[in-house]
C-alpha positions as CSV (number, residue, x, y, z in Angstrom):
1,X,8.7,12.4,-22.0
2,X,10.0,10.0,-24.4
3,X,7.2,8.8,-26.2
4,X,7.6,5.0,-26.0
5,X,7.6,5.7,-22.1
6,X,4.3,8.0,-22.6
7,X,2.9,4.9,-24.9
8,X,3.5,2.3,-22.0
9,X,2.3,4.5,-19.7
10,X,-0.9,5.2,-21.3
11,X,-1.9,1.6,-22.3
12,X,-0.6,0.6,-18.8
13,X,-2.6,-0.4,-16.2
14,X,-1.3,1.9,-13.4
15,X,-1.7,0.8,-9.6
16,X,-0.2,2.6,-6.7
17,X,-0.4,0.1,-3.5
18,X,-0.3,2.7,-0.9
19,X,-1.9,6.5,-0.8
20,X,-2.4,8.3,2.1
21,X,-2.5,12.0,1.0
22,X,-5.2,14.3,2.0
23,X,-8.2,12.8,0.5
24,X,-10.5,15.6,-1.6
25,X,-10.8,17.2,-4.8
26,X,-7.2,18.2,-5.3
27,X,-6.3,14.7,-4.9
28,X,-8.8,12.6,-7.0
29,X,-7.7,15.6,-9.5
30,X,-4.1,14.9,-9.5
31,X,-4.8,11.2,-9.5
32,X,-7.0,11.4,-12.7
33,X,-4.4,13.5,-14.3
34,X,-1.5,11.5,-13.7
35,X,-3.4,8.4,-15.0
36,X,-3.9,6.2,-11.9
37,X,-5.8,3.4,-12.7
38,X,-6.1,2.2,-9.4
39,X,-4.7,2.9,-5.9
40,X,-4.6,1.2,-2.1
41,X,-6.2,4.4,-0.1
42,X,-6.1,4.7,3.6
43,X,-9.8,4.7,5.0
44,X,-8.3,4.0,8.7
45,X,-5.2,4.3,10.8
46,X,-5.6,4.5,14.7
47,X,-9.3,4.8,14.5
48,X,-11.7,2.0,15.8
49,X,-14.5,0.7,14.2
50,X,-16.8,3.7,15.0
51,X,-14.0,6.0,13.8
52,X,-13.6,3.7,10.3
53,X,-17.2,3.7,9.7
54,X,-17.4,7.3,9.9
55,X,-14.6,7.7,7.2
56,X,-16.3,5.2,5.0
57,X,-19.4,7.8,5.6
58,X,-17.1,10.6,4.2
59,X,-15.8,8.6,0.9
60,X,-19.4,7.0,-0.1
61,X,-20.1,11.5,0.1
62,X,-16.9,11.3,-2.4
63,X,-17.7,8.8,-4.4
64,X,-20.4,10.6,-5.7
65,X,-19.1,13.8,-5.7
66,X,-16.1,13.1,-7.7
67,X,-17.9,10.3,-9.7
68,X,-15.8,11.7,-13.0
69,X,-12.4,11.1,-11.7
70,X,-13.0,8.2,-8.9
71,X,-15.3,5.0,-8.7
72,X,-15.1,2.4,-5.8
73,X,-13.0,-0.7,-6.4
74,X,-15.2,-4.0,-4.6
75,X,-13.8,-6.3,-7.8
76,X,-11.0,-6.8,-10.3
77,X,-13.5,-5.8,-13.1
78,X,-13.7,-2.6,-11.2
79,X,-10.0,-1.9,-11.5
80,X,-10.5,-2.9,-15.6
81,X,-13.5,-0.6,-15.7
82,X,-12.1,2.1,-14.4
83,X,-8.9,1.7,-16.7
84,X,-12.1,1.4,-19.7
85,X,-13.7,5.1,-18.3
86,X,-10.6,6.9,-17.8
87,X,-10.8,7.0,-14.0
88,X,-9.4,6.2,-10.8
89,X,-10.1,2.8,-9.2
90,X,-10.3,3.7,-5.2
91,X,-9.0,0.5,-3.1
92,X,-10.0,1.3,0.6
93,X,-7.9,0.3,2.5
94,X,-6.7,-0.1,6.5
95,X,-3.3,0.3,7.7
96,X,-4.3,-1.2,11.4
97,X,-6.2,-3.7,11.7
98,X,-7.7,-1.6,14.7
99,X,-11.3,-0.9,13.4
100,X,-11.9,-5.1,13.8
101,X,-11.5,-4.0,18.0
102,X,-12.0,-7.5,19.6
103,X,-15.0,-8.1,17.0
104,X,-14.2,-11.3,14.6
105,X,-17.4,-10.2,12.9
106,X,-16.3,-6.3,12.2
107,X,-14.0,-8.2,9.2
108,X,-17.1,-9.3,7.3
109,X,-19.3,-5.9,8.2
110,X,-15.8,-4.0,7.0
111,X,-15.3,-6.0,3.9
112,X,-19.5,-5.6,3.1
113,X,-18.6,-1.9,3.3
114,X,-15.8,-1.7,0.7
115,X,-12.8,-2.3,2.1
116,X,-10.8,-4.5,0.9
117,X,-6.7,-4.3,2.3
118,X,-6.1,-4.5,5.9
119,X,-2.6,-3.8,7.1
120,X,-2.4,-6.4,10.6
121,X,-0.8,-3.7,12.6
122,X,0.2,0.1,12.7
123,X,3.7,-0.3,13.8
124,X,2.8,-1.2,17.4
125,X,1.1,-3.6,19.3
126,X,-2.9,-4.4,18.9
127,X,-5.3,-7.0,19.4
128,X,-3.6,-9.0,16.2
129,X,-0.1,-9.0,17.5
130,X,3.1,-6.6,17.4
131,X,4.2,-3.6,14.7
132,X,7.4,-2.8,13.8
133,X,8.4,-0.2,16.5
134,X,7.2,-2.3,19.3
135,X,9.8,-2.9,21.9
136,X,8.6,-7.2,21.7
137,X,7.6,-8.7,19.0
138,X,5.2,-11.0,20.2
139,X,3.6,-12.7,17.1
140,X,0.6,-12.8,15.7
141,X,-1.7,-13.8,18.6
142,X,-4.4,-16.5,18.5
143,X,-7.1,-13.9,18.2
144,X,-5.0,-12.7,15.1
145,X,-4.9,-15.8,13.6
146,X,-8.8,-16.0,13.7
147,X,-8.2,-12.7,12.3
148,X,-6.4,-13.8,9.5
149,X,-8.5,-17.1,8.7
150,X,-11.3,-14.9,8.5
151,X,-10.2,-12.3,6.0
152,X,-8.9,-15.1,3.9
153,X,-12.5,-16.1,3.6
154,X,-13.8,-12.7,3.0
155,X,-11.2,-12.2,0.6
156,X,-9.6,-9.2,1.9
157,X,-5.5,-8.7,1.9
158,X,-3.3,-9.1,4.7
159,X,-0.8,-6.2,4.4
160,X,2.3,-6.5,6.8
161,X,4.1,-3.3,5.6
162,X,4.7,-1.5,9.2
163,X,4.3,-5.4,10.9
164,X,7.1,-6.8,13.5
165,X,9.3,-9.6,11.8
166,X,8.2,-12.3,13.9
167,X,4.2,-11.0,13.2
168,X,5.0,-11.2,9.5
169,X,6.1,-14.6,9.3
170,X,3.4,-16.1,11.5
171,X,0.7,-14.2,9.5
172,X,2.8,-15.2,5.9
173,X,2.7,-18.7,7.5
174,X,-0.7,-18.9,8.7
175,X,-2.9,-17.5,5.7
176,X,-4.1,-19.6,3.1
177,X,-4.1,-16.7,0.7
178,X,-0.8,-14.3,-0.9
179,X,0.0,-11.6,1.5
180,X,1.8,-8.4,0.5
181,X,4.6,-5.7,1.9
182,X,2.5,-3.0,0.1
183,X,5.1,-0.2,0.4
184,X,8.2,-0.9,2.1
185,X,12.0,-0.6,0.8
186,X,14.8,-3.2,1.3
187,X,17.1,-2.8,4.8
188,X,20.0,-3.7,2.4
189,X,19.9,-0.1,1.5
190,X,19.2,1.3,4.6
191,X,18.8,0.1,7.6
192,X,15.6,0.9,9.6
193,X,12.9,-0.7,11.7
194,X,10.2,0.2,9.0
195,X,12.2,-1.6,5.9
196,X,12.8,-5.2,5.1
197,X,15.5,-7.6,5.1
198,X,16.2,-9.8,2.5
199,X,15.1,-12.7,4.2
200,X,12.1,-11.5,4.7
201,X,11.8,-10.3,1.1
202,X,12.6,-13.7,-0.1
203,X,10.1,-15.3,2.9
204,X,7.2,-13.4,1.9
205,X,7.4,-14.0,-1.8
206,X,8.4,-17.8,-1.8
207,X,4.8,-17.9,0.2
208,X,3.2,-16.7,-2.8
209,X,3.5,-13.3,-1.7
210,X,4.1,-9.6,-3.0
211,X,6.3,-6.4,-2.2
212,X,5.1,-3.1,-3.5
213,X,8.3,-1.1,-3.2
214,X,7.8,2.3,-1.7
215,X,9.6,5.8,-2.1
216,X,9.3,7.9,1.6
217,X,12.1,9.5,1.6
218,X,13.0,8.6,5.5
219,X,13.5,5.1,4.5
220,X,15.1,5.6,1.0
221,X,18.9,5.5,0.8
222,X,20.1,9.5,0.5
223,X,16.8,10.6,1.9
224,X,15.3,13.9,0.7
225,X,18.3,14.0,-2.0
226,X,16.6,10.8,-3.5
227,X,15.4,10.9,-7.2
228,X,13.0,9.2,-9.3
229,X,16.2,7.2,-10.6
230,X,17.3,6.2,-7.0
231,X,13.7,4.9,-6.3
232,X,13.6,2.5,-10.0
233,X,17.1,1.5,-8.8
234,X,15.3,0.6,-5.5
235,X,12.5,-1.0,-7.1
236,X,15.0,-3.4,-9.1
237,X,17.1,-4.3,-6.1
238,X,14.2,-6.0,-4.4
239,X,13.4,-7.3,-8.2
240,X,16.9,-8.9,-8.3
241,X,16.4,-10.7,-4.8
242,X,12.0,-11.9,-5.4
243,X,11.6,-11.8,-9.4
244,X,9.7,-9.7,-11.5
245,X,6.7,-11.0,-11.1
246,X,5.6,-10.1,-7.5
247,X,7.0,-6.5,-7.5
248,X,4.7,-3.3,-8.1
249,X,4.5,0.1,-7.1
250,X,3.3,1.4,-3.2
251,X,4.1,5.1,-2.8
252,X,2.6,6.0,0.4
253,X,2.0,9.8,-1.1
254,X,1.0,11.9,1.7
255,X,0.0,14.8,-0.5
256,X,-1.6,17.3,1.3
257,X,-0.2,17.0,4.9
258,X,1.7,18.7,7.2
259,X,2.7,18.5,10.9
260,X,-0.5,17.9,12.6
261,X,-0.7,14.5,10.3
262,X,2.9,13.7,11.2
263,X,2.9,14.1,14.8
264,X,-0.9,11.9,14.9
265,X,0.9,8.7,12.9
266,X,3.9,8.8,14.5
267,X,3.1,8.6,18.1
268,X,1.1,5.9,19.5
269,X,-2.8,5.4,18.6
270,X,-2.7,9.0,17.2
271,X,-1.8,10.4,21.4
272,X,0.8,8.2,23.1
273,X,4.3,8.0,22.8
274,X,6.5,9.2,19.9
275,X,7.5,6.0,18.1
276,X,9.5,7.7,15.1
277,X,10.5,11.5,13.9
278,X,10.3,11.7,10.3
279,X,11.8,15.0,9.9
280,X,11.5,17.1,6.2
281,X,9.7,14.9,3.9
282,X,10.8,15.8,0.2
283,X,9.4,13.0,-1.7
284,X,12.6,12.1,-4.9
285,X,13.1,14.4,-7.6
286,X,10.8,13.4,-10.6
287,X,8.2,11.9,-8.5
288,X,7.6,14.4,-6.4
289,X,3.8,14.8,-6.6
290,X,1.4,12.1,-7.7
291,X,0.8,14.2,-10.8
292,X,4.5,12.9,-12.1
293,X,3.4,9.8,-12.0
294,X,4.4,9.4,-15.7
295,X,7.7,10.1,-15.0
296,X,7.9,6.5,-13.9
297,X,7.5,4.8,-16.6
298,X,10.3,7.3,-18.4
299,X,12.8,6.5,-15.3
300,X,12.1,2.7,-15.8
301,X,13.0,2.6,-19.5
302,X,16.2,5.0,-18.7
303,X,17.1,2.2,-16.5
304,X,17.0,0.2,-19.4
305,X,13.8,-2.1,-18.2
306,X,11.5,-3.5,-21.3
307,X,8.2,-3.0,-22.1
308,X,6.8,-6.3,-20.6
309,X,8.7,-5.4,-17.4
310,X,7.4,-1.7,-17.2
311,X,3.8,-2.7,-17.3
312,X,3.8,-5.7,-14.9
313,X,5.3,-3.4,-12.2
314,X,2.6,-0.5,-12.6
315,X,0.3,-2.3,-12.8
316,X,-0.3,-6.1,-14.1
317,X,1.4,-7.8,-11.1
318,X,-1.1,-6.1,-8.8
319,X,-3.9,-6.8,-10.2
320,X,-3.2,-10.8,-10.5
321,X,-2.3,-10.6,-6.5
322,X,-5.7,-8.9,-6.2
323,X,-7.3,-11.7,-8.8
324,X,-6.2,-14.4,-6.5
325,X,-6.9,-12.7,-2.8
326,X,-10.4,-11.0,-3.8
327,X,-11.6,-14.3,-5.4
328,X,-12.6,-15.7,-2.1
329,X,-16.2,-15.4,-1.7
330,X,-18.5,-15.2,1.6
């Protein structure tokens, strides 16, 4: 590694806005060694609030099992502490808002527990309004817009990565707080249901909102054949279009998995019908486990980015999106 990459990388702080890898030692391991400051971690997908609660069970169990490589992110200062200690800031996080069921009041028990980023939808439809592979895109739904007016007050982030157009928009419009794309990768490049078009890259940040740029290969450009450079090149694409300044990292790693995890988020609620088929996921050369995520920093600078650039992208621009969204108090 060039060593004014490994110097940026080191003082950085480092935030990935989407991990959903196999959560356990091997993980929090990698993590710690590849100098994660912070990371978005999936706590629910399809499950409901029983389901949720149960997984928050299992990472309390972690959180003090692994208490020299992880420590639970409730605050900002957490995220700065754990930069301090030389560990990993865990952000739990939903990707479905489906663990809420038909409960306003689930939002504020949720938050109480930890989590803190709740994606509206998991690419279909739910109590909130419609995902991306849903065949109508109904918009967000009054009951989501109670939804969203109370995790505004909470102070928990709306996340609209795998959310229909016409949900995004309503939810962008209707919050009083920044929203984020926390991984998703610009339709410009390839078209697909789960990636964004530039109007909607544009829409979302001229709200006061955020993109966190992501790297699955399905949705990248040349796919499996994709390299760290590709994915930077990515990355400044939807930099070009929003600005520097509301553009980070989300690399929905899914370290860990294999088929059984595959076939359970891509058909509907975990059982129903097959919404996408992902095929061979090769995450880009250079980036390929969350270990190399050093390598970052060396492909930035290689694509001639500066240091003030490098660090607000790993890191700085996240934490002022989470500044301003998790200053809300009850």
């Amino acid at each position: 590694m060039e060593q004014s990459a490994k110097t940026i990388h080191e003082r950085s702080i480092v935030i990935d806005g989407l991990i959903i890898s196999n959560w356990g030692e091997d993980v929090f391991k990698a993590m710690h060694a590849a100098g994660l400051t912070a990371a978005n971690c999936t706590c629910s997908v399809w499950e409901d609030f029983q389901g949720t609660v149960d997984n928050l069970v299992r990472w309390n169990g972690w959180f003090r099992d692994f208490s020299g490589y992880i420590l639970k992110a409730e605050s900002v200062a957490d995220i700065r502490r754990a930069k301090d200690q030389g560990k990993t800031a865990i952000i739990l996080g939903m990707q479905n808002t489906s663990a809420f069921e038909d409960q306003i009041g689930y939002v504020e028990v949720l938050r109480t527990l930890g989590v803190r980023i709740a994606q509206m939808t998991y690419n279909t439809q739910n109590w909130v309004g419609s995902g991306c592979y849903e065949s109508t895109d109904g918009g967000l739904s009054d009951f989501g817009r109670d939804v969203v007016a109370e995790m505004n007050r909470v102070g928990m982030l709306c996340d609209l990565s795998h959310v229909g157009p016409k949900t995004s928009r309503d939810v962008i419009d209707a919050s009083s707080r920044p929203v984020a794309y926390s991984h998703c990768l610009p339709a410009a490049l390839k078209s697909h249901p789960r990636n964004k078009s530039d109007e909607e890259l544009r829409y979302i940040v001229d709200k006061g909102g955020f993109v966190g740029v992501t790297m699955f290969p399905p949705f990248l450009e040349k796919g499996i054949n994709s390299n760290v450079d590709d994915y930077i090149s990515a990355i400044d694409y939807v930099i070009n279009l929003v600005g520097e300044g509301s553009v980070g990292i989300g690399t929905d790693f899914t370290e860990g998995y294999g088929t059984d995890f595959f076939n359970w988020i891509t058909h509907d609620k975990g059982f129903g019908r097959q919404l996408t088929k992902f095929g061979e996921i090769v995450n880009p050369e250079g980036i390929r486990e969350i270990r190399d995520f050093p390598n970052l920093a060396v492909a930035m600078e290689r694509a001639g980015w500066n240091a003030k650039k490098i660090e607000n992208v790993l890191g700085l621009n996240w934490l002022a999106l989470l500044e301003t969204v998790w200053s809300s108090r009850m």
